[in-house]
C-alpha positions as a Markdown table, in Angstrom:
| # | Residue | x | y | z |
|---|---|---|---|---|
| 1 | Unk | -10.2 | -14.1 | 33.9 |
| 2 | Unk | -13.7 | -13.9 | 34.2 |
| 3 | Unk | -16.1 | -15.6 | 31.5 |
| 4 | Unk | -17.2 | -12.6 | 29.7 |
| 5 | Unk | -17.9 | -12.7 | 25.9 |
| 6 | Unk | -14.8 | -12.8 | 23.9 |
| 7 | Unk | -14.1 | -11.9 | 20.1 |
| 8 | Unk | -11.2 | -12.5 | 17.7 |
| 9 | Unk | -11.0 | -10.2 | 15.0 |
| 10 | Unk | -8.3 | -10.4 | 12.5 |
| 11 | Unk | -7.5 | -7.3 | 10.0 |
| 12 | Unk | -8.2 | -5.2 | 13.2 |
| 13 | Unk | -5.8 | -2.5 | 13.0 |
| 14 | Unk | -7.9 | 0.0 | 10.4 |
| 15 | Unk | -11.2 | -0.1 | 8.3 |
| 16 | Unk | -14.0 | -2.3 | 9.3 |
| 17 | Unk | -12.0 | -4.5 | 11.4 |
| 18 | Unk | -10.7 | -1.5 | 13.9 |
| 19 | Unk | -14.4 | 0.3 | 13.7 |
| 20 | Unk | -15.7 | -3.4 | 15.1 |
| 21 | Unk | -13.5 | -4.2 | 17.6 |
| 22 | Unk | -14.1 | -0.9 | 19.4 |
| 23 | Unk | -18.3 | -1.4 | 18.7 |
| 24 | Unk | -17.8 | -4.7 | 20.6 |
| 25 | Unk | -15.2 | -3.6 | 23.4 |
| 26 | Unk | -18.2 | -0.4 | 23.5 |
| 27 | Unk | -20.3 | -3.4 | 24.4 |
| 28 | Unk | -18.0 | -4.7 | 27.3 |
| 29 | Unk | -16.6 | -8.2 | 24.9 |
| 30 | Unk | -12.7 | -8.7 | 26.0 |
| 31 | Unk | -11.6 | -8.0 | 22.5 |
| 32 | Unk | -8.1 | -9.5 | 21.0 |
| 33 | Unk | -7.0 | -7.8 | 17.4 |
| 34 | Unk | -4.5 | -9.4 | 15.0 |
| 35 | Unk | -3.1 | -7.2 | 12.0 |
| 36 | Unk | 0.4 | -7.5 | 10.8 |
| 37 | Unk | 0.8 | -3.5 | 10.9 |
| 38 | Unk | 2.6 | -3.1 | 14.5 |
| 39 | Unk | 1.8 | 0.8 | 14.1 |
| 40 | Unk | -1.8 | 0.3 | 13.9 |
| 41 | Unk | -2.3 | -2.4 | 16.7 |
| 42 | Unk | 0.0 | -0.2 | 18.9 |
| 43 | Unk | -2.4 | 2.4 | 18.8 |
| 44 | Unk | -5.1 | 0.1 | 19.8 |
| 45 | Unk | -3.3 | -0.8 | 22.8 |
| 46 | Unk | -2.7 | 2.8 | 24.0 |
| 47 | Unk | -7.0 | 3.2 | 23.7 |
| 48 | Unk | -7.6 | 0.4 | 25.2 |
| 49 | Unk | -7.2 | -1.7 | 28.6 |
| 50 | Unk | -4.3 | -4.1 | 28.5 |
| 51 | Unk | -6.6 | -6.6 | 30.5 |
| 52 | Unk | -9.7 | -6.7 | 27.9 |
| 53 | Unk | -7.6 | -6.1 | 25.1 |
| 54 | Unk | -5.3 | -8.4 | 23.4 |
| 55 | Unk | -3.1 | -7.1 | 20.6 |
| 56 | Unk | -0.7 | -9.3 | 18.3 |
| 57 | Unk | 1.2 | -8.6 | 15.4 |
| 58 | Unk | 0.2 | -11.7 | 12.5 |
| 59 | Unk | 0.4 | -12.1 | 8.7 |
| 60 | Unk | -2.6 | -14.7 | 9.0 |
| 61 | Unk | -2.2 | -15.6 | 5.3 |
| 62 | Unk | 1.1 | -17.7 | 6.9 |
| 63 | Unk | 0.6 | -20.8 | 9.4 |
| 64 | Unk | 3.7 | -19.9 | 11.7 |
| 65 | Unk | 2.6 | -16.7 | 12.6 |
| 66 | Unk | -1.1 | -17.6 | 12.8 |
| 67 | Unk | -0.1 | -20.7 | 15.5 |
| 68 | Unk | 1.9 | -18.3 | 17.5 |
| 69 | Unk | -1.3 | -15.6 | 17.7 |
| 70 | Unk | -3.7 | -18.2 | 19.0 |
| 71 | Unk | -1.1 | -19.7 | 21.2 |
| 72 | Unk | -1.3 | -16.0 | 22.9 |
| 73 | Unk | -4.2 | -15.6 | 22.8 |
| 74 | Unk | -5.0 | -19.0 | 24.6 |
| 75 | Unk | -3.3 | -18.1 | 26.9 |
| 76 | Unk | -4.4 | -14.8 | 27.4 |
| 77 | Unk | -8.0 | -16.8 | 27.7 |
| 78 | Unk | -6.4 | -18.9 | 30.6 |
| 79 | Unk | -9.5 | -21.7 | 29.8 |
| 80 | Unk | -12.1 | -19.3 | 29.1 |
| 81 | Unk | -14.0 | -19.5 | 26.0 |
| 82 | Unk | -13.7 | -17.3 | 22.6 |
| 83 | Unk | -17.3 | -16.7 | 21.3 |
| 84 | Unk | -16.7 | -15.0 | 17.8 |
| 85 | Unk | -13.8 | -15.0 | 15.6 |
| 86 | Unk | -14.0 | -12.5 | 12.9 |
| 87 | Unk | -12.3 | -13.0 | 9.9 |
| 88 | Unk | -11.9 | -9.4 | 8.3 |
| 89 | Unk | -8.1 | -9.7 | 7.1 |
| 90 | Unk | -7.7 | -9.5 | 3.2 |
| 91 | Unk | -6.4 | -6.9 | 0.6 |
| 92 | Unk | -8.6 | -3.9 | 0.4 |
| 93 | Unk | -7.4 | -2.9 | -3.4 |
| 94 | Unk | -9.4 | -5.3 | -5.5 |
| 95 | Unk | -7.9 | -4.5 | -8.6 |
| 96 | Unk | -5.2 | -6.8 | -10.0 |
| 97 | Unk | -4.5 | -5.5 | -13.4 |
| 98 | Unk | -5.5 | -7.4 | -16.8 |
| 99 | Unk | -5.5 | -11.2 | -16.5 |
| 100 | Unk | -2.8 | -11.8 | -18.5 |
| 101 | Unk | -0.3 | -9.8 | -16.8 |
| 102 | Unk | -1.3 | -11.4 | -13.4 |
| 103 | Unk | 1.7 | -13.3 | -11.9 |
| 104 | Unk | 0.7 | -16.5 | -9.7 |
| 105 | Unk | 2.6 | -14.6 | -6.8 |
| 106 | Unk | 0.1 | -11.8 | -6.9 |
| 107 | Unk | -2.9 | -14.4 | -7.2 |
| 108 | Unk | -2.0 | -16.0 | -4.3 |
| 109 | Unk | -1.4 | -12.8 | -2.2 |
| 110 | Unk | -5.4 | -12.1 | -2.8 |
| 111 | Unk | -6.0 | -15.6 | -1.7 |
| 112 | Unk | -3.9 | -16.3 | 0.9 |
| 113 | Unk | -4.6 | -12.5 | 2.4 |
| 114 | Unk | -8.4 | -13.8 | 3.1 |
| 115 | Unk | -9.0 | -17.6 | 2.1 |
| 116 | Unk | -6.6 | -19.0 | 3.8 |
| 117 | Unk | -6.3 | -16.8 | 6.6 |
| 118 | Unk | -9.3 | -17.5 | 7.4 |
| 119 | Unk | -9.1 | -21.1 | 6.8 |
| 120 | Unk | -5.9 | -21.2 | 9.1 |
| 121 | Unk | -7.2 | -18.8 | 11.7 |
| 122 | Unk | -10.7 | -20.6 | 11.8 |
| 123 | Unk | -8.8 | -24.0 | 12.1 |
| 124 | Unk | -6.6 | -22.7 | 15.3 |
| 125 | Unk | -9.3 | -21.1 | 17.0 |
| 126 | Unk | -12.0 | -24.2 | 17.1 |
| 127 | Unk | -10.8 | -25.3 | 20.4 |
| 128 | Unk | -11.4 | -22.2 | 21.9 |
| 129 | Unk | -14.8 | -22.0 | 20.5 |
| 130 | Unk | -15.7 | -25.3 | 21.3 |
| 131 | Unk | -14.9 | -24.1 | 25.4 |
| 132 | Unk | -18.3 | -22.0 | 24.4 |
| 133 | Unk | -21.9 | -23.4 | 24.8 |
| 134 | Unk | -22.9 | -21.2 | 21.4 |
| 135 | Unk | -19.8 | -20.1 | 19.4 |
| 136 | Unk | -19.7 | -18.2 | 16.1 |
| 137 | Unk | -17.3 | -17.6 | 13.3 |
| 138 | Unk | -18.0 | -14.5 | 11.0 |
| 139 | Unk | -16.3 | -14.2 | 7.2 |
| 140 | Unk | -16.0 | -10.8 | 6.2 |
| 141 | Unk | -16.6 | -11.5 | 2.5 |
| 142 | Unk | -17.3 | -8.6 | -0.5 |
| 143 | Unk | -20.1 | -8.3 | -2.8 |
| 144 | Unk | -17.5 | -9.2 | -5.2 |
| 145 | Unk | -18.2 | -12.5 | -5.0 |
| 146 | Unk | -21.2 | -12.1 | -6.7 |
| 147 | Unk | -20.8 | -8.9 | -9.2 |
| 148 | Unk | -17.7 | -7.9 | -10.4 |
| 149 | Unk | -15.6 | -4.9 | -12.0 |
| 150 | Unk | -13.4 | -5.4 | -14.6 |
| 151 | Unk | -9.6 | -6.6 | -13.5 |
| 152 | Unk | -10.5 | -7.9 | -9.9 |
| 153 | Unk | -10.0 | -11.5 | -10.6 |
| 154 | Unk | -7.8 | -12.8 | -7.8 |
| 155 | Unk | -10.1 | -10.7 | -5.1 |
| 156 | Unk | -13.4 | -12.4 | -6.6 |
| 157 | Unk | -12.5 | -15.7 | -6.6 |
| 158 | Unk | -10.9 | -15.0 | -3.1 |
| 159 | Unk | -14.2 | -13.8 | -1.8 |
| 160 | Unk | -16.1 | -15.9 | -3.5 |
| 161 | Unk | -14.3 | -19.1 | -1.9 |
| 162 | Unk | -14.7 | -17.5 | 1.4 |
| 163 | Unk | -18.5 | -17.7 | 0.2 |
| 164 | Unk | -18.2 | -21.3 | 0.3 |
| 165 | Unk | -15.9 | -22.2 | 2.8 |
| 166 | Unk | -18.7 | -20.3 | 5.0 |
| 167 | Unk | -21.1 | -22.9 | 4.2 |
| 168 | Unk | -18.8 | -25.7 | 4.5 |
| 169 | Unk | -17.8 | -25.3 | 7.7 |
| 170 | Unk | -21.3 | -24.1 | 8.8 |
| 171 | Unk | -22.5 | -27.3 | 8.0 |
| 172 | Unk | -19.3 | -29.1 | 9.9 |
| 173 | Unk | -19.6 | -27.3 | 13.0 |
| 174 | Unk | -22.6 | -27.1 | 14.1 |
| 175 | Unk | -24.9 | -27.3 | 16.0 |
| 176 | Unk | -22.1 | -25.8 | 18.7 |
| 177 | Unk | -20.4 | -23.2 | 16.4 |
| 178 | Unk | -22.5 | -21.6 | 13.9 |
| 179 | Unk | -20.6 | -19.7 | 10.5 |
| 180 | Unk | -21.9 | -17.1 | 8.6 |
| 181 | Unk | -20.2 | -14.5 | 6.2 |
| 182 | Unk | -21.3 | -10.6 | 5.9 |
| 183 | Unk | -21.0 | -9.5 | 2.2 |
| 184 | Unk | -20.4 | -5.7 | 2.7 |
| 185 | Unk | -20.7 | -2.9 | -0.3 |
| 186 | Unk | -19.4 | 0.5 | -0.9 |
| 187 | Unk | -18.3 | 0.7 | 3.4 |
| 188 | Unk | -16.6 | 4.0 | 3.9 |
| 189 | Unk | -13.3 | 3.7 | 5.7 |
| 190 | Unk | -11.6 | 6.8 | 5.7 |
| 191 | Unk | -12.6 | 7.6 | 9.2 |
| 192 | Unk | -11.7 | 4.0 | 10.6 |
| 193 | Unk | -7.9 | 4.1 | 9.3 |
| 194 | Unk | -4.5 | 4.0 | 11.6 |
| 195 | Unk | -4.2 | 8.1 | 12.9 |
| 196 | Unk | -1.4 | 9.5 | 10.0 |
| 197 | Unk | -3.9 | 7.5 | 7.6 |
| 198 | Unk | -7.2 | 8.9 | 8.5 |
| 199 | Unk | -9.3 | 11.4 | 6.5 |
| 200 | Unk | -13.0 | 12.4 | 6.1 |
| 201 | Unk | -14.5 | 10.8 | 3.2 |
| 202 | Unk | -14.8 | 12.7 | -0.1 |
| 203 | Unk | -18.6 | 11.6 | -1.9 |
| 204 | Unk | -20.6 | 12.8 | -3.9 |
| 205 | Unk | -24.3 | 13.0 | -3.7 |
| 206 | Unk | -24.4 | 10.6 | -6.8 |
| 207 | Unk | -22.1 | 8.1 | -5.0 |
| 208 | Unk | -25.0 | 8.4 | -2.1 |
| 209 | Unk | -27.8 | 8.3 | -4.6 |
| 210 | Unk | -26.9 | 5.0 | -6.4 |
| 211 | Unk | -27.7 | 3.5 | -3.4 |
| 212 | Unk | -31.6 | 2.7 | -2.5 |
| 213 | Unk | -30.8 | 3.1 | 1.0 |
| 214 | Unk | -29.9 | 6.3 | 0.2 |
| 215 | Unk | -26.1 | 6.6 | 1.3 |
| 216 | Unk | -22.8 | 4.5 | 1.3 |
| 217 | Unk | -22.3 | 2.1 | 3.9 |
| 218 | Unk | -20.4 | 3.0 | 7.4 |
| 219 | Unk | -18.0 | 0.8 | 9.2 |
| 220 | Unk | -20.6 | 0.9 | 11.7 |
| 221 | Unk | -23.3 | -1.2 | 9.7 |
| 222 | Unk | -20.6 | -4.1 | 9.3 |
| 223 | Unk | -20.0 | -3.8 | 13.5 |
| 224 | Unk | -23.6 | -4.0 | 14.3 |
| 225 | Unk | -24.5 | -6.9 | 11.8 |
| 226 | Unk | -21.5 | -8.9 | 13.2 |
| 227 | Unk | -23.1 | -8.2 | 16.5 |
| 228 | Unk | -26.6 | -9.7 | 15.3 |
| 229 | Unk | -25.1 | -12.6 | 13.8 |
| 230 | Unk | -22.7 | -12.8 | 16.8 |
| 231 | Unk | -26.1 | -13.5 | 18.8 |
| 232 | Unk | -28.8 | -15.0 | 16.0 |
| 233 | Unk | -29.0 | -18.5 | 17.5 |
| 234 | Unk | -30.9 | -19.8 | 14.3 |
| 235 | Unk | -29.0 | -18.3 | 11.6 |
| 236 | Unk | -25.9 | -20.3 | 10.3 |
| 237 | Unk | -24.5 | -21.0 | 6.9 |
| 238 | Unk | -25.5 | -17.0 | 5.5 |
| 239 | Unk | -24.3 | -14.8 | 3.1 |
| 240 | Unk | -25.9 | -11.8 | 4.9 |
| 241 | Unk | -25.6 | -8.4 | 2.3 |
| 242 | Unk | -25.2 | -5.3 | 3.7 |
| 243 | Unk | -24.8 | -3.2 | 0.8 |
| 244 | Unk | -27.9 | -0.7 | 1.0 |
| 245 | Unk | -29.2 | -2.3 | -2.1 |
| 246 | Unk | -27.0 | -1.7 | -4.4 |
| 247 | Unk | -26.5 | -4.8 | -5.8 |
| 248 | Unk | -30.5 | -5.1 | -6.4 |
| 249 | Unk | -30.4 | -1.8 | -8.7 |
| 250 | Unk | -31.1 | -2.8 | -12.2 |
| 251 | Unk | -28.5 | -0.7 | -14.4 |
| 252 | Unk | -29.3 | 0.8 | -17.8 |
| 253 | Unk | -26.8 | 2.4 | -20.4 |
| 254 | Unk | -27.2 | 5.9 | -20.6 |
């Protein structure tokens, strides 16, 4: 293989991970996507090119899994370098029902889905990041870890973690591999889901207007910040929002 730019994404069979994999294989990056829906990576593979595409079915909340998709993939990189891993994978529903009906199982599916996946997939990708002269890892956090509806307890505190662990490792790392995490807000998905999945969004102008931007967020405003920060040789340790401002609207009872 040649040493083009690489990226890892994980959660890349629908939503923001799939719409950013194909904005950086648009680009020319090889591109290597790990979901555990088989359906959804299969489709990837018939739109793209076996040799700059990597597919590989993982649950990267689980170790065994996660060291058997990095072994493929480093060998897929045959001693090239992997310049960005994305860590997207986590539950999309945030809502866990009232706190004291919460079982510790369900808990730790929240966590596990995007803490430690992206603890584990981080930790088993470093020595392909370190092949890189500049290396980045991004964490697809929420604006969740900083505002909250009510009954979304696990998904906070799993975002909010991932908040941390960004800045953790940042400071680790460096100066060779720089972390930063992208805290998305109301991203509209619809469009971006595996083909019996996908639909055109159904807003309203209100759901628009409550932003100051002036409209919800597309999948393409997450791919196009992970690019920038993919690139941004000075900028490390960031909790970059991309949320169109909603979460600097002041909110006053009717």
């Amino acid at each position: 293989m040649s040493k083009d730019k690489t990226i890892c994404i994980t959660g890349a069979g629908a939503g923001i991970g799939r719409g950013t994999l194909l904005h950086f294989h648009g680009l020319g990056w090889r591109v290597a996507a790990l979901d555990k829906d088989e359906d959804a990576l299969a489709e990837l593979a018939r739109l793209l090119p076996g040799e700059r595409c990597l597919t590989a079915v993982c649950d990267v909340g689980q170790e065994a899994p996660v060291k058997q998709a990095f072994g493929a993939l480093t060998d897929w990189l045959d001693g090239d370098p992997l310049t960005c891993l994305v860590n997207n994978a986590g539950i999309a529903d945030p809502f866990c029902g009232p706190l004291d009906e919460l079982s510790l199982a369900a808990w730790q599916s929240w966590i596990d889905a995007s803490l430690t996946a992206a603890f584990l997939c981080s930790r088993e990708a470093l020595p392909l990041l370190r092949r890189a002269e500049q290396a980045s890892i991004v964490n697809i956090s929420s604006t969740r870890s900083r505002m909250s509806e009510k009954d979304t307890f696990a998904y906070a505190a799993a975002k909010g973690g991932l908040d941390a662990l960004t800045h953790s490792m940042a400071v680790s790392l460096g100066p060779r591999i720089r972390v930063n995490a992208i805290l998305p807000g109301w991203i509209v998905t619809q469009p971006w889901q595996k083909e019996r999945e996908r639909g055109e969004p159904d807003l309203r102008p209100v759901d628009h207007a409550q932003h100051p931007a002036g409209r919800a967020g597309t999948v393409e405003d997450i791919a196009r910040t992970v690019e920038w920060l993919a690139e941004a040789g000075f900028v490390t340790g960031e909790q970059v929002v991309v949320d169109g401002g909603m979460t600097r609207k002041m909110i006053y009872a009717d």
